[in-house]
N, C-alpha and C positions, 0 to 999 in steps of 0.2 A: 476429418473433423479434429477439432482441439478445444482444448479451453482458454477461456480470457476470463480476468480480472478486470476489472472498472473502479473505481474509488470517485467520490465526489467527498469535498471536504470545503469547508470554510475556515478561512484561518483567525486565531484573535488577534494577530498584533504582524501585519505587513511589513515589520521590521525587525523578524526574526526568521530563522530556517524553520520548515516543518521536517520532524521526521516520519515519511512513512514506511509503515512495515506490514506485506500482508503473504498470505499461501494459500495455495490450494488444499481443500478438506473433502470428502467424501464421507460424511458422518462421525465417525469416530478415526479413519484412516486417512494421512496425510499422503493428497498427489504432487508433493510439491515439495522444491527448497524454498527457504523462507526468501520472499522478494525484499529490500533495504534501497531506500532513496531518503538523500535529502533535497526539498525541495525548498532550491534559496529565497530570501527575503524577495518578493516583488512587489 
C-alpha cells in the first residue's frame, strides 16, 4: 500500500504557468516532502 495525491484545478488565464504545490499530512503530522510543478501555459 501507499499514498497518492490527485489535484484538479482550473486555470484563469491559459496563458500563463500554474504553480502547483501540495504534501502529504496526517493530521497535525507531515508524511511527505513538499511536491513543486510548474504547470506550463496550455
Amino acid at each position: 500500500g501507499g499514498w497518492r495525491m490527485t489535484m484538479f484545478m482550473r486555470r484563469k488565464d491559459e496563458n500563463k504557468p500554474v504553480e502547483l504545490r501540495g504534501y502529504l499530512r496526517n493530521g497535525n503530522t507531515t508524511l511527505s516532502e513538499t511536491w513543486s510543478y510548474i504547470l506550463p501555459p496550455g
